[in-house]
Structure formats: structure tokens, C-alpha cells
TORZATI-20374 format. One record per atom (N, C-alpha, C): residue in one letter; x, y negated, z negated. Coordinates in steps of 0.02 Angstrom, whole numbers, padded with zeros to 5 digits, always signed. Layout:
AXYZ;...
end
This chain:
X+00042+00060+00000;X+00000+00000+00000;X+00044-00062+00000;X+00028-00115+00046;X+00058-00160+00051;X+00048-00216-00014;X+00082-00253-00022;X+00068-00315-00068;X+00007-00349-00057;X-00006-00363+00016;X-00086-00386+00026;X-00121-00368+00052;X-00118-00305+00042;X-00185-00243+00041;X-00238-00269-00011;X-00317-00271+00017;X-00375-00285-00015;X-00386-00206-00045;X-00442-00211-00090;X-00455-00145-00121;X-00526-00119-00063;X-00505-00082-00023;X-00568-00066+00029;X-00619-00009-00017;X-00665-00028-00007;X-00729-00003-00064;X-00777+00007-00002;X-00784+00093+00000;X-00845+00099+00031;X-00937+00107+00014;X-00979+00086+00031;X-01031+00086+00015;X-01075+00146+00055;X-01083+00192+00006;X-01131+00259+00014;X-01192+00231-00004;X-01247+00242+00040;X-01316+00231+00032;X-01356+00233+00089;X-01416+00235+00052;X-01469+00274+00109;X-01522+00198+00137;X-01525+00219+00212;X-01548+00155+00244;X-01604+00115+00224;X-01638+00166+00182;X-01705+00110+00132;X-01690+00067+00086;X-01589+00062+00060;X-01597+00017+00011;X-01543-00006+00051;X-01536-00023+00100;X-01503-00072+00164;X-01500-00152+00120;X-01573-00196+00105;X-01578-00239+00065;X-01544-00253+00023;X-01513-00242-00049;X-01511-00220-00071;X-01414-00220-00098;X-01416-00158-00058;X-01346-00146-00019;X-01316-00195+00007;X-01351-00224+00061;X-01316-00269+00084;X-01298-00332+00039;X-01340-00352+00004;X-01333-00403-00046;X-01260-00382-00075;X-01272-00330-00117;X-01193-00321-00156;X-01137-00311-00106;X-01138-00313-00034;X-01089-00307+00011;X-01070-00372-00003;X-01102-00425-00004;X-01089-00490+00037;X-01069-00515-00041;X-01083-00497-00097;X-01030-00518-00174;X-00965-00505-00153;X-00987-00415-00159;X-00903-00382-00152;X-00857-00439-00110;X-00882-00469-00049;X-00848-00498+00006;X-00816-00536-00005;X-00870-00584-00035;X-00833-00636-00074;X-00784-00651-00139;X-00766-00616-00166;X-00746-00594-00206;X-00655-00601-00176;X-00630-00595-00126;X-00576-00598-00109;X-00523-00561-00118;X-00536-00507-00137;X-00465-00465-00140;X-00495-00407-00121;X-00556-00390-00115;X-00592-00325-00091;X-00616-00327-00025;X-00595-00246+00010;X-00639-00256+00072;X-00686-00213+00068;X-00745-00204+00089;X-00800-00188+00071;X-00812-00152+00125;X-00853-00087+00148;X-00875-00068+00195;X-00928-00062+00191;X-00976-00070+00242;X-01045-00052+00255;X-01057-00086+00336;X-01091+00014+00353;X-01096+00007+00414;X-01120-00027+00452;X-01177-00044+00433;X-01200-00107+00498;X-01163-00194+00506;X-01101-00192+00453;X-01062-00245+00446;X-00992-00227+00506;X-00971-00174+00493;X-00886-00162+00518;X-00912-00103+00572;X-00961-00062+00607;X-00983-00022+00666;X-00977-00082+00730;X-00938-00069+00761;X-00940-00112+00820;X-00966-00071+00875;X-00991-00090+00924;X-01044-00072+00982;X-00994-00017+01031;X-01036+00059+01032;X-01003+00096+01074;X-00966+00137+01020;X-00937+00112+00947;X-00900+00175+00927;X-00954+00233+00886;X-00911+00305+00876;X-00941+00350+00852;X-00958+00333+00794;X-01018+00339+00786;X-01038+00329+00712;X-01023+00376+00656;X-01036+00425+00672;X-01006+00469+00623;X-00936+00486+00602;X-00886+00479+00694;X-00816+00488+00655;X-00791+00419+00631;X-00841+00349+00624;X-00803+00306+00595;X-00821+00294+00524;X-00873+00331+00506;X-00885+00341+00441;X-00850+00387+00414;X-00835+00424+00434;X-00790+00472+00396;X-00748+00473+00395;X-00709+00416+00448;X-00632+00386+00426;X-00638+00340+00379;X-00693+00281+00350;X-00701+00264+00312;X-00698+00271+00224;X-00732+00334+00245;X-00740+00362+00183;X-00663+00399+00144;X-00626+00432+00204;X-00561+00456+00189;X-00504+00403+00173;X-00507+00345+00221;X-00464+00294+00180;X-00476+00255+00125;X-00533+00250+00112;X-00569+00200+00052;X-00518+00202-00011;X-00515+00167-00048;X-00478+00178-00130;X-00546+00185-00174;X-00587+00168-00192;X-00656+00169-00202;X-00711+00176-00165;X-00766+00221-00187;X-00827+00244-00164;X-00880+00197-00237;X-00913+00168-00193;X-00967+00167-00228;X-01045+00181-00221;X-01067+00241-00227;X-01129+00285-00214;X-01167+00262-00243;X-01240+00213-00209;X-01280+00183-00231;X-01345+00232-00217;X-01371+00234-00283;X-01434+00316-00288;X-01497+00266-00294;X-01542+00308-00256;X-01612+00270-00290;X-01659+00337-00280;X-01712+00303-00293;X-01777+00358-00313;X-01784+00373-00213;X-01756+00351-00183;X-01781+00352-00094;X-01714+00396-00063;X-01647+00385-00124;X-01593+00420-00065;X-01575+00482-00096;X-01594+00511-00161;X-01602+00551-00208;X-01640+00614-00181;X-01688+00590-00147;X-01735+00642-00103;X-01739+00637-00059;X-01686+00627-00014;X-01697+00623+00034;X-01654+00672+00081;X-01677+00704+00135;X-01616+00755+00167;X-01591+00716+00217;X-01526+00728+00240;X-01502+00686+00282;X-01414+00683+00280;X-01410+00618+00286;X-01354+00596+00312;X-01306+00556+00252;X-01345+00540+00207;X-01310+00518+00143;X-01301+00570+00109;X-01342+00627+00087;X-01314+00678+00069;X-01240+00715+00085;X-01216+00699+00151;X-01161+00720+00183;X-01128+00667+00168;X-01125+00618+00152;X-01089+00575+00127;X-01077+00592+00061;X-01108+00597+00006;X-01102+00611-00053;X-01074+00665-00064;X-01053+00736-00035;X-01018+00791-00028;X-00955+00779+00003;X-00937+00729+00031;X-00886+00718+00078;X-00835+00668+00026;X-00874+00628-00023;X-00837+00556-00054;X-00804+00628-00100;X-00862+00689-00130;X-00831+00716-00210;X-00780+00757-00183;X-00779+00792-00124;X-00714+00832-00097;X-00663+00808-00099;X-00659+00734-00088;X-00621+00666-00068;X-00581+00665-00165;X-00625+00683-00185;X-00625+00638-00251;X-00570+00707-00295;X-00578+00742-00256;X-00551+00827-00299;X-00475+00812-00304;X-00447+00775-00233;X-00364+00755-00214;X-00331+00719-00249;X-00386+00687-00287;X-00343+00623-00328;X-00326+00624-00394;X-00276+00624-00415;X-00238+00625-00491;X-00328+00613-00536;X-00306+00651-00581;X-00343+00644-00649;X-00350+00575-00663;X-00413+00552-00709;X-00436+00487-00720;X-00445+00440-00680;X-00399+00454-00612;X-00413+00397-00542;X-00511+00368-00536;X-00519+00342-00567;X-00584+00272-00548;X-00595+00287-00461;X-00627+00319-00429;X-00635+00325-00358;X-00705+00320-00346;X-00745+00379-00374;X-00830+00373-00381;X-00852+00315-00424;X-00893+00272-00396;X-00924+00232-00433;X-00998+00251-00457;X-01042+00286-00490;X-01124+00295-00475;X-01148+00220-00497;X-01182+00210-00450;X-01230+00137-00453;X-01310+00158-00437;X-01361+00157-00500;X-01431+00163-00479;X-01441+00089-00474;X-01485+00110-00414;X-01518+00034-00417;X-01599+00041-00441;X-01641+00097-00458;X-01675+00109-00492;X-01662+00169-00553;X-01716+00184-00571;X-01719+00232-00616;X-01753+00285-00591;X-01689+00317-00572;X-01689+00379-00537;X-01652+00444-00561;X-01653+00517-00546;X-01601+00530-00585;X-01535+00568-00551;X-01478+00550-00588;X-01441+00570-00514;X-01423+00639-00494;X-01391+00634-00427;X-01372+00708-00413;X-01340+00745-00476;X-01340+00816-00451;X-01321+00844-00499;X-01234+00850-00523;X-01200+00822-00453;X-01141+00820-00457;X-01078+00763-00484;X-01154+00698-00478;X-01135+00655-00507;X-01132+00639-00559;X-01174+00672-00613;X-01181+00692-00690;X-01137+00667-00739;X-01058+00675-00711;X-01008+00708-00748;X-00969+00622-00755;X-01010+00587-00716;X-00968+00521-00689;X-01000+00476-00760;X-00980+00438-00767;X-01007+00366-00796;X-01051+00314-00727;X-01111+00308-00753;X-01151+00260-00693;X-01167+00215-00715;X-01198+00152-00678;X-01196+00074-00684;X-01257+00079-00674;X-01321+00023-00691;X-01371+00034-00665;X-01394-00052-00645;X-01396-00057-00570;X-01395-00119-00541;X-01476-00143-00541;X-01528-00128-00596;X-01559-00146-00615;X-01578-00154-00686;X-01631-00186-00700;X-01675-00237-00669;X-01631-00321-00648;X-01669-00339-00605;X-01639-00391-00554;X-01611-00443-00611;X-01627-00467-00662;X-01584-00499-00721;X-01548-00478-00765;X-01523-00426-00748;X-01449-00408-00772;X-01430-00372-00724;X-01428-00396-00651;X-01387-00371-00613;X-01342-00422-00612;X-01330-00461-00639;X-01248-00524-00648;X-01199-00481-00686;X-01238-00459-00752;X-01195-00436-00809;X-01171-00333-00779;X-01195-00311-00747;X-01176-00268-00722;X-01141-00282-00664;X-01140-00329-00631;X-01078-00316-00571;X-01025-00342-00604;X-01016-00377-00668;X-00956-00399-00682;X-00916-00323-00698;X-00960-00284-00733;X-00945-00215-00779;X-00905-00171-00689;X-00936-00181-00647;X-00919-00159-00592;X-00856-00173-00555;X-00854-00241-00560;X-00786-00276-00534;X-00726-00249-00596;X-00744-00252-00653;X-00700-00228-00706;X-00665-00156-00678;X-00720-00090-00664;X-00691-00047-00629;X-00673-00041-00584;X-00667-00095-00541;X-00642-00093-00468;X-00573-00142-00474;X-00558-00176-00528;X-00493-00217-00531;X-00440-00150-00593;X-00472-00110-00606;X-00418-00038-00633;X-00419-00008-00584;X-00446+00012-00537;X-00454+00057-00487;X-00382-00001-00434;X-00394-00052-00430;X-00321-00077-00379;X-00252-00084-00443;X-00281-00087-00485;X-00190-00101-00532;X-00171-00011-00521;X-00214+00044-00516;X-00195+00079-00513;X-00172+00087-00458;X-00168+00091-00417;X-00144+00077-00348;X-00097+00019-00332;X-00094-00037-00377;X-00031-00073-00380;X+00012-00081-00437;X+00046-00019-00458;X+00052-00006-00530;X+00098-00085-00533;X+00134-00107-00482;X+00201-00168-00483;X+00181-00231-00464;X+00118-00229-00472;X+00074-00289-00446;X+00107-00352-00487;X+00134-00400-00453;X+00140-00455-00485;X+00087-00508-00516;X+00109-00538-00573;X+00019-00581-00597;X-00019-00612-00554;X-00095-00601-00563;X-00127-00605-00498;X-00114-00699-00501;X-00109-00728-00563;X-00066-00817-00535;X-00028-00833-00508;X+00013-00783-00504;X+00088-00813-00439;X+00047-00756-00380;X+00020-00747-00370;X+00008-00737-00305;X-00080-00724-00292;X-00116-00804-00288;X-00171-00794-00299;X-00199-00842-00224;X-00132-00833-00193;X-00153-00859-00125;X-00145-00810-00072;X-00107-00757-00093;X-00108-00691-00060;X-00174-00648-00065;X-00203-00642-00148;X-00273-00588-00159;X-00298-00625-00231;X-00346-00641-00215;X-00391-00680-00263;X-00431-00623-00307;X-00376-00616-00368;X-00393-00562-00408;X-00399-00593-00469;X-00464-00580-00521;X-00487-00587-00579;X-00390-00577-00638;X-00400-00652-00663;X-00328-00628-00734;X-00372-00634-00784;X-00328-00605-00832;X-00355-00568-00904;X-00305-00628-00940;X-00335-00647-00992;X-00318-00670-01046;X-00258-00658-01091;X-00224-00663-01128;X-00177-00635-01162;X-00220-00602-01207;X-00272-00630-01258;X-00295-00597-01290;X-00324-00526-01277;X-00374-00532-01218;X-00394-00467-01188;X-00336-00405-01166;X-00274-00442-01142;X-00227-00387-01135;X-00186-00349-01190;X-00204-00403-01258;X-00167-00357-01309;X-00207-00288-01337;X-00262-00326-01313;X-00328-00252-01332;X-00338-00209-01297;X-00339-00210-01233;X-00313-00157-01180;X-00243-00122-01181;X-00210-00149-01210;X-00139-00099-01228;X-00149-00084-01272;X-00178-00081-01355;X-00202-00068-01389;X-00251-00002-01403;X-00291-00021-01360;X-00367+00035-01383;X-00390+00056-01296;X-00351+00038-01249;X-00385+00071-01188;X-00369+00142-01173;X-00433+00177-01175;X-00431+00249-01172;X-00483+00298-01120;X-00442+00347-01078;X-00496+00364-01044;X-00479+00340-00961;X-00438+00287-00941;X-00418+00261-00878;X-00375+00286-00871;X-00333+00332-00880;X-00298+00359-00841;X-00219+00320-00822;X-00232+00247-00852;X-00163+00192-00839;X-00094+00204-00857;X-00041+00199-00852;X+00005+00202-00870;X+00010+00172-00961;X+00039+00233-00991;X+00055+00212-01055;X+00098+00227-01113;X+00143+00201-01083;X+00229+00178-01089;X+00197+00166-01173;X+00168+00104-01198;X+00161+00103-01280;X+00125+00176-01309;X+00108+00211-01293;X+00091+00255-01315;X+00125+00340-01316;X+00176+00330-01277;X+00229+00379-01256;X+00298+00360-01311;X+00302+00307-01291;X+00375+00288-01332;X+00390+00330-01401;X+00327+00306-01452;X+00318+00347-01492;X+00357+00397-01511;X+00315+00439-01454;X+00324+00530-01454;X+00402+00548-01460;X+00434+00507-01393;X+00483+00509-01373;X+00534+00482-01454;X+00527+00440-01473;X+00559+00437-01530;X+00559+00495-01572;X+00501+00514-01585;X+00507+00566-01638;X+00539+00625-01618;X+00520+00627-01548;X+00564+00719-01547;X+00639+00690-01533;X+00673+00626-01525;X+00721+00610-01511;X+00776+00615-01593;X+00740+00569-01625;X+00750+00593-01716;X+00740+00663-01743;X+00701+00683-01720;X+00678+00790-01735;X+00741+00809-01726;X+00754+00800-01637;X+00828+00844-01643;X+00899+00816-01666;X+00902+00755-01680;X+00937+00718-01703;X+00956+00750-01786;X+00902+00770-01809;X+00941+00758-01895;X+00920+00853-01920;X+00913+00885-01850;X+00911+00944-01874;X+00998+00974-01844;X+01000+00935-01790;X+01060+00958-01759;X+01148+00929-01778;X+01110+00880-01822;X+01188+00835-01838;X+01197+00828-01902;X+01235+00823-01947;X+01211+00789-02024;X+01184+00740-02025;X+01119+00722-02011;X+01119+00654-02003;X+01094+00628-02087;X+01084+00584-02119;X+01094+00547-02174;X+00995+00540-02174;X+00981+00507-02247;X+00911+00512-02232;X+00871+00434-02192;X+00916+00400-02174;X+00879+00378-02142;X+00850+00371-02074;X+00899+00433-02054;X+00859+00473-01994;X+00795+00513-02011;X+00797+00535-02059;X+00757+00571-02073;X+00681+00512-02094;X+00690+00470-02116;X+00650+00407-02135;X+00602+00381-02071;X+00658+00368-02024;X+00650+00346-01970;X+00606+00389-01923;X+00607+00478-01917;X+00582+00513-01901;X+00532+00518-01928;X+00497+00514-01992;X+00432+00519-02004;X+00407+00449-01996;X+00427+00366-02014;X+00381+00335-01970;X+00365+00330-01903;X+00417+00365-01859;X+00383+00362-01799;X+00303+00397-01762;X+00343+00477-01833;X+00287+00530-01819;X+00228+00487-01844;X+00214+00442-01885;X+00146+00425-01903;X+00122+00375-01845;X+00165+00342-01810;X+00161+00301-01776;X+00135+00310-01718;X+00166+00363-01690;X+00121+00426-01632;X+00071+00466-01650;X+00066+00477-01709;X-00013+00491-01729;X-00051+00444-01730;X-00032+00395-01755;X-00100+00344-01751;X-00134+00316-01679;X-00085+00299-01631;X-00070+00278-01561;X-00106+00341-01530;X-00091+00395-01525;X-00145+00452-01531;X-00213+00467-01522;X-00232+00443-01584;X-00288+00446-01632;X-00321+00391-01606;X-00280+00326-01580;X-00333+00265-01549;X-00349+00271-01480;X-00297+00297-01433;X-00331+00319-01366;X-00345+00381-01344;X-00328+00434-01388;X-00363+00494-01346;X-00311+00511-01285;X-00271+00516-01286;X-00241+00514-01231;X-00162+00571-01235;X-00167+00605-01194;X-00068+00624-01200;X-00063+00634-01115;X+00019+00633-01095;X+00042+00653-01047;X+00027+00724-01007;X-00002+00712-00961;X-00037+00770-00937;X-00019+00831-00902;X+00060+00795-00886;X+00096+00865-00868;X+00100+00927-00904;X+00117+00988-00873;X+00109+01049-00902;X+00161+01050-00926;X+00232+01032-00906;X+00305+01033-00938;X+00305+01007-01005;X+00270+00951-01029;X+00258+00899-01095;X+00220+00965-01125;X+00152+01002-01106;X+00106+01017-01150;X+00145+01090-01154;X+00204+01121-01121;X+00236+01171-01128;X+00302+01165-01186;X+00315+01117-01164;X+00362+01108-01210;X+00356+01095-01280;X+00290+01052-01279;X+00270+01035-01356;X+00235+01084-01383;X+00204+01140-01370;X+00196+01201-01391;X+00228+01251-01412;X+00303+01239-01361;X+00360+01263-01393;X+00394+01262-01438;X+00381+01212-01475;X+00400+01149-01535;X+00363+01174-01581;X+00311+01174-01583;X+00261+01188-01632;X+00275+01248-01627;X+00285+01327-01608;X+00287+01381-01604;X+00334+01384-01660;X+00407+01352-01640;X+00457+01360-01648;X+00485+01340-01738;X+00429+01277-01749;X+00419+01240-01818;X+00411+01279-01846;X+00332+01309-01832;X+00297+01368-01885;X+00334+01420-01901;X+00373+01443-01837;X+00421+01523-01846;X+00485+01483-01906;X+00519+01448-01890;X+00571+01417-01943;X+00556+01403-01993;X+00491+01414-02029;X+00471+01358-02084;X+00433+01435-02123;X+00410+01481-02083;X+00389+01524-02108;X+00413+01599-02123;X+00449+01608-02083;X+00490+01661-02094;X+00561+01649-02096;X+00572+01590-02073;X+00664+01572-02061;X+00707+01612-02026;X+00689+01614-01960;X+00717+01626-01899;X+00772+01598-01886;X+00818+01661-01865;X+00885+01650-01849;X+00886+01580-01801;X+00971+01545-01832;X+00996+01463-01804;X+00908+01441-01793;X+00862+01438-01816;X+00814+01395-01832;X+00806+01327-01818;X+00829+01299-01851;X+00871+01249-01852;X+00902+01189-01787;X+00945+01239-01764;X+00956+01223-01705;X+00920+01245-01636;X+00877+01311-01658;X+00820+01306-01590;X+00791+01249-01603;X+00741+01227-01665;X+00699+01183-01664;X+00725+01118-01636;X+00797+01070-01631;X+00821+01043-01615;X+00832+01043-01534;X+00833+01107-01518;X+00851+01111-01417;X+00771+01102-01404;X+00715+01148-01444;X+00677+01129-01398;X+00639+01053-01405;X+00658+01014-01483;X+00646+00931-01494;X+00667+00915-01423;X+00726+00913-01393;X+00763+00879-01362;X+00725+00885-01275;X+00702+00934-01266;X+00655+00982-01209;X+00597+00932-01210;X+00576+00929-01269;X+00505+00889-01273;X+00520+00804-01260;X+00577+00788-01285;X+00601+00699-01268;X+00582+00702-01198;X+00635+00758-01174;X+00656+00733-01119;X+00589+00737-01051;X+00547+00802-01074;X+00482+00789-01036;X+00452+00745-01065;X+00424+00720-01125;X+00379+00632-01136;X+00419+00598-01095;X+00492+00579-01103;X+00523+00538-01060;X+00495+00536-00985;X+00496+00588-00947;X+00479+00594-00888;X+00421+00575-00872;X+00355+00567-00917;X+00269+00546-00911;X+00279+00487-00929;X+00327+00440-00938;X+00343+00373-00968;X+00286+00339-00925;X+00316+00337-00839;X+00267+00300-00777;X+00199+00339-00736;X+00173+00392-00798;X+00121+00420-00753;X+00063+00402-00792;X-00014+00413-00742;X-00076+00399-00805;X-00068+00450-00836;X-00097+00459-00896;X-00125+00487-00946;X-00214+00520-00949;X-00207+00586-00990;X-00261+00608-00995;X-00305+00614-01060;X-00359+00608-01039;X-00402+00599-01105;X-00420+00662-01134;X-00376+00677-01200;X-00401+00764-01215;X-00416+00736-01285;X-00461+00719-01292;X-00490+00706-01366;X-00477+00774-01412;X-00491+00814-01425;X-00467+00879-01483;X-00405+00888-01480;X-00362+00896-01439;X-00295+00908-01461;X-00228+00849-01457;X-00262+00803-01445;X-00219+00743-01464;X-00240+00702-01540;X-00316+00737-01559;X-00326+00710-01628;X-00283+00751-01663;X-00297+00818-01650;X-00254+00888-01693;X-00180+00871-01691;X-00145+00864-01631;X-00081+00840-01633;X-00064+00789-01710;X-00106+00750-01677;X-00101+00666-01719;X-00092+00683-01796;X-00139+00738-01814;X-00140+00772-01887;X-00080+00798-01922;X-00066+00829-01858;X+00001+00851-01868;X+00070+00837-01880;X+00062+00773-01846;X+00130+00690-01848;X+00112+00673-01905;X+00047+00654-01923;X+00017+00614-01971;X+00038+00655-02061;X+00058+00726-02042;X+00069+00762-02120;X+00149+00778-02126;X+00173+00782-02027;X+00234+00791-02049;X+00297+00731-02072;X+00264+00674-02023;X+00309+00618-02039;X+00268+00596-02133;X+00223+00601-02168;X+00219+00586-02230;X+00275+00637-02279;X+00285+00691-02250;X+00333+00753-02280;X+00392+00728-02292;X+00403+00711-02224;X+00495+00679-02202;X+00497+00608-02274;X+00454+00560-02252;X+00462+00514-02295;X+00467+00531-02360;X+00425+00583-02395;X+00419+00600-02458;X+00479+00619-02481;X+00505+00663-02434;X+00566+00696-02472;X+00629+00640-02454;X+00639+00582-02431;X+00694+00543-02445;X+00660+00517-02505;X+00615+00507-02553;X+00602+00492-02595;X+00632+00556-02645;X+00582+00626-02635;X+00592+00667-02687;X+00587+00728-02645;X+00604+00775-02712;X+00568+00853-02659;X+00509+00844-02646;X+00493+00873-02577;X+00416+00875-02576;X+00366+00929-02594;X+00299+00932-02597;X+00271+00985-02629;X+00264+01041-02576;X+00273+01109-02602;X+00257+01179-02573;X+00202+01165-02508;X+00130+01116-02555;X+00080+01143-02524;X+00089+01101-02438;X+00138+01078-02404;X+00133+01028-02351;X+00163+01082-02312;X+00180+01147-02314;X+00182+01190-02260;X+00132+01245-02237;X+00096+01262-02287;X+00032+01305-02271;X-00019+01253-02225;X-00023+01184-02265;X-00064+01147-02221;X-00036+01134-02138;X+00047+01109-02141;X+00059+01099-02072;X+00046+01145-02038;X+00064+01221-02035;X+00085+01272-02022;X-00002+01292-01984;X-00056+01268-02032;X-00151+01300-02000;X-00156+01236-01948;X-00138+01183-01954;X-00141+01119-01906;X-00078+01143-01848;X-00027+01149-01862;X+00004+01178-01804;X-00010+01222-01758;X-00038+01302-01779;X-00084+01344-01743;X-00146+01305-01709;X-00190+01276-01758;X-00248+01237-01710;X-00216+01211-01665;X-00152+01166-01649;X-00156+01123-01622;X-00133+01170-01533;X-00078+01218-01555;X-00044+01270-01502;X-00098+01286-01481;X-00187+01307-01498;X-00214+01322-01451;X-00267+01295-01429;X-00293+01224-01443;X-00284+01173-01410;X-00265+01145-01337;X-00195+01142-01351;X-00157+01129-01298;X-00168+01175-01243;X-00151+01238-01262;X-00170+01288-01214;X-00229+01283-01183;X-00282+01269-01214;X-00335+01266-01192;X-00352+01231-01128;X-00290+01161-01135;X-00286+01111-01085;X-00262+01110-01032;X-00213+01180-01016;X-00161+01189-00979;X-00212+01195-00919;
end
């Protein structure tokens, strides 16, 4: 994608809500950084109609499938559209924003669309406050696609794109969960802790490695615990299973150089979080809370004992939260 590439957004819908449709074409339009498709706008005289819709539909960055009580039941030609956008939709990385569902009545939707989050572009006085909610997902849907996008103020003569506030962006790095965005503050974390894990199992290290290792672990639990989110590669969710395998076996029976396995495979797990540093993220609500539980008892352990010995009972507990969490993960693979 070029630097002044518009976000091309195709419009699925059935010719009875043409009206309608067309109206939200001619927002989208204006709007300036989006190009909008709809056929009786961009069909020029003489071409195939069908193979230019379906090149449409294959280059689009966004679909937005507008349902009503008329295109819902109807057999035809939007139906083949709507099978054609979700096949479309199967190719694209996890969390990618591509399907939009838009009722414009109260209708109910396909069955395939279910699974989506939908907008409902009625009743006609709060259709303002829903296209903003709309443009919101269609300006993540292009940062995702321009992960290097420069601020849309230095270049707002190139693509006239909506800026965010400072305030709004500290809360979106904060608590945004579920988009799929890059999230570097929420990785770092991790990466600290298994970086300190193998650090002060593998070296003498003094306790304020060890200090340092349990606030991080709480720190990636909490970060955790606010977005729902971990690195979605299988290498990260392999490796950190390995970790946890490897904890429980050392802690419970005391498995030979222990010690130093748990340390190679810490170092296994850095180095895959490291690697999900620049990718989206996935939303696995149960085993990133379970994880989080797990940071959350072991980094209080670490801290305790640069204070004092710690008590017996913080390994039976890690040890039933560790198992939950190993199959969990698996679950996710």
C-alpha cells in the first residue's frame, strides 16, 4: 500500500436499499481518505458486471454488508456476494476489521454473520452517532494496513484522516482490546520477565534481579488482565507451555539441572515474545486471565522472598494455576 492509498470500502447490498446505500456512499466519499465502492457509482458502460464486482470485492480492505428485512430474504445476487466477502474474510490474519455488519432495519442477520459485531444504521436519528462508531472501525481497519502511517497532521493534504487526541490515545494503549493492533506495551512486559527468569536462574544473580523479576511478572499480569490479549503465534504459546511444564516439573519433583532447563527454555520464550513485538494480537480471554494469575502469584513469591522465606503454600497454588493455564493454551493452539 502506497502512502496515498484511500481505504477502498466496498458496499454489499441489495438493490431495494439502493436509497439508502447510496446516501452512506456519498458520506463515506466525502470523508476523504476513503474510497467507497458502489456499483451504480464506479460500473462504467459496457463493462462485465459481475467480473467487476468481484474484482471489487477481492481488492477492497473493508466490506461493509448492509442487511435489511428485503436483502435477508432475498435469493439472488447479494447472497453471492455475502459468501464471496466471508471466503475473502477466511485469508486475513486474525482480528483484521474487514466485515463490517450494518442493519439498516431490524432484521435478523445471516447466519454467518452472527459471529461479527453489527452497527445498526437505524433509526434515522442516530444514524450520525452510528456512522461515527463506523468511521472509528474503518480508521483501525487503515492504521492496520498502515502500521508506519505518519500523523494524519503532517500529512493531511495527502489523506484527510480523523486525529485522536492525546488523551484518547493514552486510553487506547491502555485498555484497547480485541483489535488485533500491534502491542509492543503489552509484550514488553512478558519479554522482561522471561528475560529476568533466565537471568537469575542461570547466573548468580543478586536479589535484585530477582526483585526486578517479580515486578515485571505483576506487571504482565496486570497488562494481561486489561486487554485480553497475547501473541498469537504458536512458537510464543509453545514455548510458554514449555516454561510452565518445565516450572511445575522443577518445583515439584526437582528434575535434573532444573534450574538451568527452566532458564534455556525462559530464554526460548524472550526470544519468541520478542519476535510478536510487531504483530496484532489475539483476544483469548481464559488463558491470558489464567496466565495473568500465574505472573500475578509468581512475581508476589519472588518479591516476598527478597524480603523473607516464603510460605510452602505458594507452590501447590502456582503449580493448579500452572496446569490450568498449560491447558488453556493448548486449547488455543
Amino acid at each position: 500500500m502506497t502512502p496515498n492509498h484511500k481505504l477502498r470500502v466496498f458496499l454489499c447490498h441489495a438493490s431495494q436499499d439502493k436509497r439508502i446505500v447510496r446516501e452512506l456512499y456519498q458520506r463515506l466519499n466525502a470523508e476523504g481518505w476513503i474510497d467507497p465502492w458502489l456499483d451504480e457509482e464506479k460500473l462504467l458502460p459496457g463493462q462485465d458486471w459481475d467480473l467487476e464486482i468481484e474484482k471489487s470485492v477481492e481488492s477492497a480492505d473493508a466490506v461493509i454488508v448492509c442487511v435489511s428485512g428485503k436483502s435477508v430474504t432475498k435469493e439472488g445476487y447479494v447472497q453471492k456476494e455475502i459468501r464471496k466477502v466471508l471466503d475473502i474474510a477466511l485469508e486475513k490474519p486474525e482480528e483484521t476489521i474487514f466485515i463490517i455488519p450494518l442493519r439498516l432495519d431490524d432484521c435478523e442477520l445471516p447466519r454467518r454473520l452472527r459471529s461479527l459485531h453489527y452497527v445498526d444504521y437505524f433509526p434515522a436519528g442516530k444514524s450520525d452517532q452510528v456512522y461515527k462508531k463506523l468511521l472509528q472501525s474503518l480508521e483501525i481497519r487503515f492504521r492496520q494496513l498502515n502500521p508506519q502511517t505518519a500523523d494524519p497532521q503532517e500529512r493531511k493534504e495527502e489523506i484527510k484522516l480523523p486525529s485522536k487526541s492525546i488523551s484518547s490515545r493514552l486510553v487506547e494503549l491502555v485498555s484497547t482490546k480485541g483489535s488485533g493492533t500491534v502491542d509492543s506495551v503489552g509484550t514488553i512486559p512478558l519479554i522482561m520477565f522471561f528475560a529476568l527468569a533466565a537471568l537469575f536462574v542461570l547466573t548468580d544473580s543478586d536479589s535484585t534481579i530477582q526483585l526486578m523479576m517479580g515486578v515485571f511478572a505483576i506487571l504482565a499480569g496486570t497488562l494481561l488482565v486489561i486487554r485480553k490479549q497475547m501473541p498469537s503465534t504458536i512458537i510464543f504459546k509453545l514455548a510458554t507451555i514449555l516454561f510452565l511444564v518445565v516450572y511445575i516439573l522443577n518445583y515439584t519433583i526437582e528434575i535434573s539441572y532444573g534450574e538451568t532447563l527452566t532458564g534455556i527454555v525462559a530464554l526460548i520464550a524472550c526470544g519468541s515474545a520478542t519476535g510478536t513485538v510487531r504483530l496484532p494480537k489475539k483476544t483469548v480471554v481464559y488463558s491470558s486471565i489464567s496466565m495473568a494469575v500465574f505472573l500475578f502469584i509468581l512475581g508476589t513469591k519472588e518479591i516476598v522472598n527478597v524480603i523473607g522465606p516464603y510460605p510452602d503454600f505458594f507452590y501447590p497454588i502456582i503449580t493448579v494455576v500452572s496446569a490450568i493455564t498449560i491447558v488453556l493454551l493448548i486449547m488455543d493452539l
